[in-house]
N, C-alpha and C positions, 0 to 999 in steps of 0.2 A: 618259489615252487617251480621245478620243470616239468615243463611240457609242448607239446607237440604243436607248432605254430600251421601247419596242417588242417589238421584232423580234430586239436586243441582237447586231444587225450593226456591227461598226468598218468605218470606209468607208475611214479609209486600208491598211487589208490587202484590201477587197475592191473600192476603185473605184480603188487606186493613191494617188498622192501626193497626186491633186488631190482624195481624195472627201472629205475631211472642209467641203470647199466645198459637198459636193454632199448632206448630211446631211439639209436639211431640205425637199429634193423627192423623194424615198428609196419615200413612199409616195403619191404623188398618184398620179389614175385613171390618166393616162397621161405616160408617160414626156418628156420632154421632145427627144429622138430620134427620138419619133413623131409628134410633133406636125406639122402642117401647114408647109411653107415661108414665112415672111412672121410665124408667130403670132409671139407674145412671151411672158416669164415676169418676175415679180416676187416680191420677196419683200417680205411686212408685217410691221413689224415694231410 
């Protein structure tokens, strides 16, 4: 099971099926739902 060594949130019981996608934007300043229309997101790997 994944989860957040943090916070020690599992994203699939708290974002649904798709959060374990959603793991490692979990704590950025602002959510990705608030973000301005047009911005974008990446991830580094």
């Amino acid at each position: 099971m994944l989860f957040c060594e943090r916070c020690a949130l599992v994203p699939s019981q708290t974002l649904g099926p798709h959060g374990d996608a959603c793991i490692e934007m979990h704590h950025r300043a602002m959510a990705i739902a608030d973000r301005p229309s047009g911005t974008s997101a990446s991830m580094r790997l």
